[in-house]
C-alpha positions in Angstrom: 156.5 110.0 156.5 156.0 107.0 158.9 159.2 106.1 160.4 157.6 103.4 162.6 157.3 100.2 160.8 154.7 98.9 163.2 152.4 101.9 162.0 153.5 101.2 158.8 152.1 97.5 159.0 149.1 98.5 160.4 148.3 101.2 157.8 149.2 98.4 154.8 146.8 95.7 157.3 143.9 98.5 157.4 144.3 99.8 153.5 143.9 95.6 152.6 141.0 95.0 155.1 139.1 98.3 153.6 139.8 97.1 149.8 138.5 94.0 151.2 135.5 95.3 152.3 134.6 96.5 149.3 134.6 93.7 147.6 130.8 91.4 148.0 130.0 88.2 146.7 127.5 85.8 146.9 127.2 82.4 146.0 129.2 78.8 146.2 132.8 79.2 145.6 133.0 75.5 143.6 133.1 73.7 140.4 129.6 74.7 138.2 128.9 77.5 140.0 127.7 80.9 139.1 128.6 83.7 141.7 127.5 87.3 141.7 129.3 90.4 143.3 129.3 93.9 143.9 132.0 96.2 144.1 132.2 100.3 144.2 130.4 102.1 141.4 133.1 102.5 138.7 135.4 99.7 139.5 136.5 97.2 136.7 137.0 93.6 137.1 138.7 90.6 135.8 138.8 87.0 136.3 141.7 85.4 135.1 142.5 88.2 132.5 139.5 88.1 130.8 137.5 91.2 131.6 134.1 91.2 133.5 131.2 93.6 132.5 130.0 95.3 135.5 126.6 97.0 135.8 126.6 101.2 136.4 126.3 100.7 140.4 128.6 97.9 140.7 127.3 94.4 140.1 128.9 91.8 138.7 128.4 88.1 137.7 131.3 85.2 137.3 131.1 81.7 136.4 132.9 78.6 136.8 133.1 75.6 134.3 132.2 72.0 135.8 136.1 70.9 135.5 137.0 74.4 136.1 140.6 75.1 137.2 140.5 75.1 141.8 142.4 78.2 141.2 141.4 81.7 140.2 142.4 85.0 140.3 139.8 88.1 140.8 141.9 91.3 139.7 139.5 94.8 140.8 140.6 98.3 140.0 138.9 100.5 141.8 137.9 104.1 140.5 141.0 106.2 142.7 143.1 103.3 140.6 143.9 101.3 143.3 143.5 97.4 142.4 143.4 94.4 144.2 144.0 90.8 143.7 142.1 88.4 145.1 143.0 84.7 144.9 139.3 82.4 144.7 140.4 79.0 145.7 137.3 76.4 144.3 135.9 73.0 145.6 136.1 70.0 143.8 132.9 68.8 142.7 132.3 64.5 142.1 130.3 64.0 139.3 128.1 60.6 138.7 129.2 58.4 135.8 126.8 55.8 134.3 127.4 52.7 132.0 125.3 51.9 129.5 125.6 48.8 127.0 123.7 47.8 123.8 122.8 51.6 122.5 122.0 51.1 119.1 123.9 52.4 115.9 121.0 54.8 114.9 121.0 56.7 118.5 125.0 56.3 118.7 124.9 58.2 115.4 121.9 60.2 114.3 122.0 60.3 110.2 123.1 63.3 108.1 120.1 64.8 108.2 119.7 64.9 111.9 123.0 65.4 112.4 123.1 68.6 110.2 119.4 69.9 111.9 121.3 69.4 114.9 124.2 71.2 114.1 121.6 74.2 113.2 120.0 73.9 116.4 123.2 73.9 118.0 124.2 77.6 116.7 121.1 79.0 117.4 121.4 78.4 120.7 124.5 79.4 121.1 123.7 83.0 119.3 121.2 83.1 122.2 123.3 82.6 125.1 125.9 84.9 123.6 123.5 87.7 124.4 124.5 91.0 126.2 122.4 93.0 127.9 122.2 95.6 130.6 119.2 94.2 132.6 120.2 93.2 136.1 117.4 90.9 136.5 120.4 88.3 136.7 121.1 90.2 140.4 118.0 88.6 141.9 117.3 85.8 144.3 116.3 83.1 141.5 113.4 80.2 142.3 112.9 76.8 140.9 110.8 77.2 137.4 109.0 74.1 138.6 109.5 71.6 141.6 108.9 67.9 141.9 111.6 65.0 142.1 114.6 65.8 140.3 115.6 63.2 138.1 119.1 64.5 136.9 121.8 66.6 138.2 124.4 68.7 137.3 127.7 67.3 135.8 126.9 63.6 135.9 128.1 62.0 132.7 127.1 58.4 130.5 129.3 56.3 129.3 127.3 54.8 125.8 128.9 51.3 124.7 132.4 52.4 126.1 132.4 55.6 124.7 131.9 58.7 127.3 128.8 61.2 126.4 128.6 64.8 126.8 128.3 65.4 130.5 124.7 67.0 131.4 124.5 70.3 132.2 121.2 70.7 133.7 119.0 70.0 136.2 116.1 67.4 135.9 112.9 68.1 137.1 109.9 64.9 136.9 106.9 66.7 136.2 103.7 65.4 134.2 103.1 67.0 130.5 101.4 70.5 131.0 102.6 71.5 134.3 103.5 74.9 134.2 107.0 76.6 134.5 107.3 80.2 135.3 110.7 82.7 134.8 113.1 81.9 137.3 114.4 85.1 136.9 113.0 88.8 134.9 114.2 89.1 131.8 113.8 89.0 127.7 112.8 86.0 125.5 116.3 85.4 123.2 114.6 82.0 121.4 111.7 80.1 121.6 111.7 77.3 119.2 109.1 74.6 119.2 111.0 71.4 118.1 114.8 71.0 118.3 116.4 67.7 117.1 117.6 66.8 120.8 115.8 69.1 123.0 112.4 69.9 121.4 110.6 72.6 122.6 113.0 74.8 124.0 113.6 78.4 125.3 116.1 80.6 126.7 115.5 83.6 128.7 118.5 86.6 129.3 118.7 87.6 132.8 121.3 90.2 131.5 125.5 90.3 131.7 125.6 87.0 130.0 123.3 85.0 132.6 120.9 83.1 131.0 118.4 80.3 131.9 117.6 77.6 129.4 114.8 75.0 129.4 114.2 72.0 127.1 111.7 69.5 126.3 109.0 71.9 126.4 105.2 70.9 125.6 104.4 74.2 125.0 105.6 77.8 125.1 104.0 80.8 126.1 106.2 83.7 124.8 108.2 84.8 121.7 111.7 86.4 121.0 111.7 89.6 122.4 108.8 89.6 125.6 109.7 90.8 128.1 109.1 88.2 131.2 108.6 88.6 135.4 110.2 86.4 137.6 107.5 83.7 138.4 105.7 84.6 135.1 103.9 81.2 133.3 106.2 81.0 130.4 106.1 77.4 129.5 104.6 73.8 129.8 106.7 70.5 130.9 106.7 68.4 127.9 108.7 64.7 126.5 109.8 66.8 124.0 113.1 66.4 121.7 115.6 63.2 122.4 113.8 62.6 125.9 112.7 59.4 127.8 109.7 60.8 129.9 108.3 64.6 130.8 110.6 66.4 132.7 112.0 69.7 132.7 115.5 70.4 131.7 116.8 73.6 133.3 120.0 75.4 132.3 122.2 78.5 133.9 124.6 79.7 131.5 127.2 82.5 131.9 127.8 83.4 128.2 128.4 80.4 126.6 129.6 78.5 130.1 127.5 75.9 131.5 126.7 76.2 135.1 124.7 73.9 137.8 121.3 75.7 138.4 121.3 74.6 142.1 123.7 76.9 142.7 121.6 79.7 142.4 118.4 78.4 143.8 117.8 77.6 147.4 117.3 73.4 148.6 113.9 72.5 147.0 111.8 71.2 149.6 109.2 69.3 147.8 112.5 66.9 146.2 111.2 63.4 146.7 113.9 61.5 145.7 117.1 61.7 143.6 117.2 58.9 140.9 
């Protein structure tokens, strides 16, 4: 028994700073952004309540909405049943809002038809990116699918005729028709569908525990549900595909069914030219 409670402080400080320890993440602690983790072999995690699958050895992936609360909780039990708490305090991201007058009617409000085609599109996509699986592709250091001057961020938002639009949840990418995208990540083919009503050609690869990449506007795709795909594999072609105004790529990180800013897993693209 320590009778000392100087000793007994220290033991307390030391028992914190180990559980501490074990505890690795990596990644941008901020609005949009996907982090990944490791902890001991065995441990179970939560964020905010909700539990978070963890692979065999330990890893781990989280994700935070763009207009995500600042602050989170990270609960670990460890496997001799000790758990830890661990407070994740976020930073605010500033998103770019745009005003745009004289839309017409017929874009404002697609008719039945497309709206119900859209609506179909819509599930299928989100059937994709519910998707578990027990690759840990998602675990590696991701690259750009394509590079050139990115025409559209994360977040930023329209404002058509008064009336705000759905925010954007990608990441832009001005590249002619027929350049090629490769796999930012391994992983398996969960849709490849030629021609969406809004985002055309369009594919989504699983990284595995709920990470998954999306890309849109496609001119052509290389794969089908199910292949199996390297990171920096040839998957796709850059198309004007869909609801868009000019060829670009569209790039999307989800975790599960939460949208997250790409950039955040990819390191500053050098060959950006200029930010429109």
């Amino acid at each position: 028994m320590l009778k000392n409670p100087l000793s007994l402080a220290l033991m307390l400080f030391t028992c914190s700073m180990t559980a501490q320890a074990q505890i690795v993440m990596q990644g941008q602690f901020e609005q949009g952004a996907l982090v990944r983790g490791s902890v001991p072999a065995g441990s179970q995690i939560a964020l905010n309540e909700k539990d978070v699958h963890v692979t065999p050895d330990g890893h781990f992936a989280i994700g935070f909405e763009r207009d995500a609360p600042l602050s989170q909780l990270l609960k670990v039990t460890y496997p001799d049943g000790l758990t830890q708490l661990k407070p994740l305090i976020l930073e605010k991201k500033h998103y770019k809002v745009d005003r745009v007058n004289g839309i017409s009617k017929k874009i404002m409000k697609p008719n039945p038809v497309a709206q119900k085609r859209a609506r179909q599109d819509a599930q299928q996509v989100r059937t994709a990116r519910d998707t578990f699986s027990q690759q840990d592709a998602f675990m590696q250091d991701f690259i750009w699918p394509v590079t050139g001057r990115i025409s559209g961020v994360y977040g930023s938002q329209r404002v058509y005729n008064g009336k705000p639009g759905n925010p954007h949840f990608g990441v832009d990418v001005a590249r002619p028709t027929g350049t090629p995208v490769v796999a930012p990540a391994g992983g398996i083919v969960t849709l490849a569908e030629s021609d969406m009503f809004y985002s055309g050609g369009t594919m989504i690869i699983d990284h595995g525990y709920g990470v998954s990449s999306t890309f849109l506007h496609l001119s052509k795709i290389n794969c089908n549900v199910g292949d199996k795909v390297t990171q920096g594999q040839h998957v796709a072609e850059i198309g004007a595909t869909g609801r868009a105004t000019g060829p670009h790529l569209d790039w999307r990180i989800n975790w599960f069914q939460m949208r997250l800013d790409p950039v955040t897993v990819v390191p500053p693209m050098k060959q950006v030219l200029a930010i429109e």
